[in-house]
C-alpha positions as MATLAB code, in Angstrom:
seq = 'XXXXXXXXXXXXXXXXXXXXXXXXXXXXXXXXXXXXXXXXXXXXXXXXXXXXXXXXXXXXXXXXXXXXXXXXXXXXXXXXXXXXXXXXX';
ca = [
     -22.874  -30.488   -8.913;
     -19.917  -30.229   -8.877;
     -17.680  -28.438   -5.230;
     -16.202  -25.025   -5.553;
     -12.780  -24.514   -5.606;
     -10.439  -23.539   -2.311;
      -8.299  -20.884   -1.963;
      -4.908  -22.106   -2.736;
      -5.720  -25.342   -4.348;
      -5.619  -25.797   -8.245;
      -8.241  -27.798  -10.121;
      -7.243  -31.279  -10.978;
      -7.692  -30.880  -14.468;
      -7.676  -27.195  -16.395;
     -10.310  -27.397  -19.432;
      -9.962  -25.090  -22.894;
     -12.872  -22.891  -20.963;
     -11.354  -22.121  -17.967;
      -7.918  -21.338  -19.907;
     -10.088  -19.401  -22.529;
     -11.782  -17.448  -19.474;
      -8.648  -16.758  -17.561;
      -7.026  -15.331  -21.085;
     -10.164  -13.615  -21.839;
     -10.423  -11.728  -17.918;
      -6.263  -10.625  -18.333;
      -6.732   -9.401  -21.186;
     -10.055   -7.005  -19.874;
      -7.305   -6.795  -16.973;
      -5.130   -5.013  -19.146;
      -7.616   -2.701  -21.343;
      -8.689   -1.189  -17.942;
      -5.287   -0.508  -16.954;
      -4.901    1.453  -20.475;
      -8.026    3.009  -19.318;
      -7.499    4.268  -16.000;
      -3.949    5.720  -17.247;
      -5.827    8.226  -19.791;
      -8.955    8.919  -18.002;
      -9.770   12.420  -16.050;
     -13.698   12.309  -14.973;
     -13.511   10.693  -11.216;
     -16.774    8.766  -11.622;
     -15.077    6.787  -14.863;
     -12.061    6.498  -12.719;
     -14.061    4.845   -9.865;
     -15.690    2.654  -11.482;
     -12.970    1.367  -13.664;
     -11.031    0.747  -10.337;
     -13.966   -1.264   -8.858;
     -14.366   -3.223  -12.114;
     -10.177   -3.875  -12.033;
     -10.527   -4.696   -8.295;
     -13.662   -7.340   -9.366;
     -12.065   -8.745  -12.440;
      -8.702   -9.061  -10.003;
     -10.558  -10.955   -7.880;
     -11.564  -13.312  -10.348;
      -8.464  -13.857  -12.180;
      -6.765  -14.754   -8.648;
      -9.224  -17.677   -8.084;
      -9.556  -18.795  -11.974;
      -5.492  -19.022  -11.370;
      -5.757  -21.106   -7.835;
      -3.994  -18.299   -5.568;
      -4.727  -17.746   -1.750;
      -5.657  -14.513   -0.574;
      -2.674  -13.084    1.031;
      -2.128  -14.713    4.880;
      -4.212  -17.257    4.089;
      -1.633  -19.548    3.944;
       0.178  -20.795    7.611;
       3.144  -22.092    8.274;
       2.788  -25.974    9.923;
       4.042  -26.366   13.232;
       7.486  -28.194   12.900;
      10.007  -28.754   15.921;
      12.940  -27.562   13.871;
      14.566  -23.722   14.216;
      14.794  -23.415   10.611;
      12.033  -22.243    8.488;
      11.064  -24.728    4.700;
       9.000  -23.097    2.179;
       7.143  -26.774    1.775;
       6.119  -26.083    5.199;
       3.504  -23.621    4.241;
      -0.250  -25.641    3.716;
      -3.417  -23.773    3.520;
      -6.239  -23.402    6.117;
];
């Protein structure tokens, strides 16, 4: 079987499914933004936030992005800061 995914690291090799999968949860991404600008009734509004907070979720790890502060600066002995410093935990 094969190991999970970390935060901040991107698979070695993206298949048609995962790129299919990623497409397909954007695009539900985007109908539920449509959605949540017309609707009125606060239970339809609360659950189309928790399903855009869910699918969110998703698309962030599909795509290989840390959760934010997830990511720390390595300890270097120079003053100035490099972005190529950053590594994840």
């Amino acid at each position: 079987m094969p190991e999970p995914l970390k935060a901040g690291s991107k698979p070695e090799k993206v298949n048609d499914f995962t790129e299919g999968r990623i497409a397909c949860v954007r695009a539900q991404l985007g109908r539920i933004d449509r959605m949540l600008l017309t609707e009125t009734d606060p239970q339809r509004l609360d659950r189309l936030a928790s399903a855009n907070a869910k699918l969110s979720d998703l698309e962030r790890v599909m795509s290989g992005r840390p959760l934010p502060g997830q990511l720390r600066p390595r300890a270097s002995k120079s003053l100035k800061s490099d972005p190529s410093d950053v590594v994840p935990e």
